[in-house]
N, C-alpha and C positions, 0 to 999 in steps of 0.2 A: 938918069933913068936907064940909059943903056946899061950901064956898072950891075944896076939891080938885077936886069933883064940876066947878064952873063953870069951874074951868083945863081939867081936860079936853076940856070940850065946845068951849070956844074952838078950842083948841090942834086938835082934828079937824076943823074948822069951816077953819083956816086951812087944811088942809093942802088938804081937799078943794077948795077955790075956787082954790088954785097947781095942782092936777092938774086941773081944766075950763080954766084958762086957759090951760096948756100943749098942750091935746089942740086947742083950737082953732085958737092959732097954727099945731101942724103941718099939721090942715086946710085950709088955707090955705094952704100951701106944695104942700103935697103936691098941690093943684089947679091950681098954675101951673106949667106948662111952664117961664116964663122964668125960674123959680126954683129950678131945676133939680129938679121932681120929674117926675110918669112922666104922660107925656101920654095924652089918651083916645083907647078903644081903636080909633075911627073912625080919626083919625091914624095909629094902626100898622097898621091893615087897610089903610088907602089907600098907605103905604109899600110893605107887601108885596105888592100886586098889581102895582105899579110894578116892583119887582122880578123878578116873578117872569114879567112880560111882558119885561125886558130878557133874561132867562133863556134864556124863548122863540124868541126873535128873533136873537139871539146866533152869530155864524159863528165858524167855530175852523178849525183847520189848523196850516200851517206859516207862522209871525211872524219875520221876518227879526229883530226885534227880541228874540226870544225864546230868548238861545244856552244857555238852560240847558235841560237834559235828564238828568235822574234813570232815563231806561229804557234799555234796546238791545232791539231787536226783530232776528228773525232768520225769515226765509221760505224754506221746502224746501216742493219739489212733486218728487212720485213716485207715477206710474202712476195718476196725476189724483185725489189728495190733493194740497192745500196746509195745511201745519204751519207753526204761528206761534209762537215760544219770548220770552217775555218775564226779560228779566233785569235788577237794576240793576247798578249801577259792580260789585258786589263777586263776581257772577256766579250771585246767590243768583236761584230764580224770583220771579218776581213774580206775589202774589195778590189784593190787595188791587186790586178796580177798582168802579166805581159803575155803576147801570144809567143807560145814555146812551140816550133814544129807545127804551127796550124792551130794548134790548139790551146785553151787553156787552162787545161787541165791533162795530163796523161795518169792513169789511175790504173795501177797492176794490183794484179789480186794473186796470190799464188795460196794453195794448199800445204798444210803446216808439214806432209811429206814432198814438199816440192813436186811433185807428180801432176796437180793441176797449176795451168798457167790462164792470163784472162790480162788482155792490154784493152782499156778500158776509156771511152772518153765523156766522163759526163756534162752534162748540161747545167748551166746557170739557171735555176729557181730562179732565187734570190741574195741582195748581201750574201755572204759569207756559206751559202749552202748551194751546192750541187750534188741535182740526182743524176742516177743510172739506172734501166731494168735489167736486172742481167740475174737468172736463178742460178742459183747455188746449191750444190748437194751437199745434205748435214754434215757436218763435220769443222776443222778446226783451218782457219784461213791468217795469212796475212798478207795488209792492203799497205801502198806505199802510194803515196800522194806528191804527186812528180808537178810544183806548180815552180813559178817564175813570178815572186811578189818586185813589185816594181819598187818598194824604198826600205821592206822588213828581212834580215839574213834571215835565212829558213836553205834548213838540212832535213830531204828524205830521213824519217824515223820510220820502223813499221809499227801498223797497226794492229793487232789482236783483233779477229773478228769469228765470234761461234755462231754457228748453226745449227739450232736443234741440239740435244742433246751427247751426239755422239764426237769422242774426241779422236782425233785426228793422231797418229803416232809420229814420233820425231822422223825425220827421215833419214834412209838406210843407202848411200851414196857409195857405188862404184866407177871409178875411172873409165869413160871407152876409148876401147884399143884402135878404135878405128871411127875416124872424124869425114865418113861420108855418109850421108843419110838421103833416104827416099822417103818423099811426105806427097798425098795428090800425084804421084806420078813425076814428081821433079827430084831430081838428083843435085846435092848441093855437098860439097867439100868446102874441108875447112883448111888452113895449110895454116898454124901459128909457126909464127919466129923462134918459139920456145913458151916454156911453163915455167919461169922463173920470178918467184917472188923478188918486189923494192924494185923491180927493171922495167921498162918499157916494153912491152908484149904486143906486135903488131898478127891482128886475125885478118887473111887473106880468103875471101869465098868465091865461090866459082859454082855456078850453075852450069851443068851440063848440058840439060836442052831446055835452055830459056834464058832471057834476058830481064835481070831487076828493074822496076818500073821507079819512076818518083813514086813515094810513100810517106805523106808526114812532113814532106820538105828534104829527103833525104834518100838514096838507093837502098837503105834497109837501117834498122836498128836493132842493137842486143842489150841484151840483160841480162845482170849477171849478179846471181846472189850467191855468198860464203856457206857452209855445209850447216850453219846454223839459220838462213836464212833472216841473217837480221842485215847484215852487211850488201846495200845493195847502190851498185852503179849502171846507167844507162850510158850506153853510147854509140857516137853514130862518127859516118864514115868519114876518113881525111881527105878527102875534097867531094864535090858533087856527082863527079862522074865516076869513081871506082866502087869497087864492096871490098874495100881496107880499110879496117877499123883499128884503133890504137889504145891502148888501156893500161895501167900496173893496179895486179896484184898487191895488196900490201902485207899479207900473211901466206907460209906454204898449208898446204891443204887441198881438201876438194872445194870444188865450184860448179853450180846448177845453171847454165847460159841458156839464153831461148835467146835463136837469130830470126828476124823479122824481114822474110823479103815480098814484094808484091810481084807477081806472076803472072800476066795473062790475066789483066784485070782482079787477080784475087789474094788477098793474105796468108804467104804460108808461113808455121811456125813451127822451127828445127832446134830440137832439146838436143845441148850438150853436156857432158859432165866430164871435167878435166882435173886433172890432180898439178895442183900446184910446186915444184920443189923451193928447197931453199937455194 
């Protein structure tokens, strides 16, 4: 009996000292990275602020590169309503979109001479249709529907939108020599890195008497369309606390910018026009 008694105890003896030395090796694994286990959580915090600053910073629009498109958008204005109908390929609504900037929808309207601007946020009706009232003078418009669909690619395309019968003339774009402007009494410079086309172009703003408020989720935004007004990119600042904004040009040329800052509780809006080199 006793012989049994002493196998036993062996035989538990062995097994426990193969399960401490198995839990240790995983410890040890499981603490190196290069071992492929899960690295500490400082590393994945420092990843995701990385992240979530390129997020930030991030411009979007229309990417020549980018010929796929999952939506169609459709713009009607009557008796100063604009309705916006989203649908994919199969003609079904589209409802699924993410809040971009607070909102979801940002909906710019500009004038076929770039000369009228109009940052717009309508309303959820229904599936696939949001309105806005917002009147319009006759003439010849395009609208650009700036959504964020949560599972369908979709690329900023403009929209065609007439008014009444009078046509609106292409527009007639010159360069300004001087990148400071007064709007409401506020004084706002612009300072770019340069105007070079395919490179990184950082716009630098500065308000002289006032300080940019949160707006949108952001110190300000810009808009920026090509001299033909179909090529358009939004974007907003590289981090939360500055007015520096980051962009490229993809062609030399002129470009029509409206910068978006909030002021002493109100929206001011500053047209630039900058000529691109090669």
């Amino acid at each position: 009996m006793s012989t049994i008694i002493r196998n036993w105890v062996l035989s538990a003896a062995g097994i426990l000292i193969l399960i401490m030395a198995s839990y240790a090796v995983y410890d040890r694994t499981a603490g190196n990275p290069g071992n492929g286990g899960e690295k500490p959580h400082k590393d994945m915090q420092a990843m995701n602020n990385t992240t979530e600053q390129k997020e930030h910073s991030s411009d979007h629009g229309s990417k020549p590169d980018n010929k796929q498109n999952e939506i169609q958008t459709d713009v009607e204005y009557d008796s100063g309503e604009l309705r916006i109908k989203l649908k994919d390929k199969n003609g079904n609504p589209v409802d699924q979109l993410d809040v971009n900037h607070e909102k979801l929808m940002h909906f710019i309207v500009v004038s076929r001479d770039l000369k009228q601007y109009y940052h717009l946020h309508p309303q959820k009706a229904e599936a696939g249709l949001f309105k806005v009232r917002h009147k319009l003078e006759p003439g010849s418009y395009r609208a650009f529907v700036d959504i964020k669909p949560k599972t369908k690619a979709y690329t900023v395309t403009p929209v065609d939108v007439q008014v009444g019968n009078n046509k609106t003339k292409s527009p007639d774009l010159t360069g300004d020599s001087d990148f400071t402007k007064t709007v409401s009494g506020y004084q706002l410079s612009m300072s770019p890195s340069s105007f070079k086309a395919k490179e990184p172009v950082t716009l630098s703003f500065k308000v002289k008497n006032g300080q940019p408020e949160p707006y949108l989720g952001a110190r300000g935004h810009v808009v920026i369309l090509d001299h033909t007004g179909r090529k358009y990119v939004h974007v907003h600042p590289l981090t939360e606390k500055e007015t520096a904004f980051e962009t490229t040009f993809d062609d030399p040329g002129l470009y029509k910018m409206w910068a978006e800052f909030k002021l002493n509780g109100k929206v001011i809006t500053y047209p630039f026009i900058v000529h691109v080199k090669k």
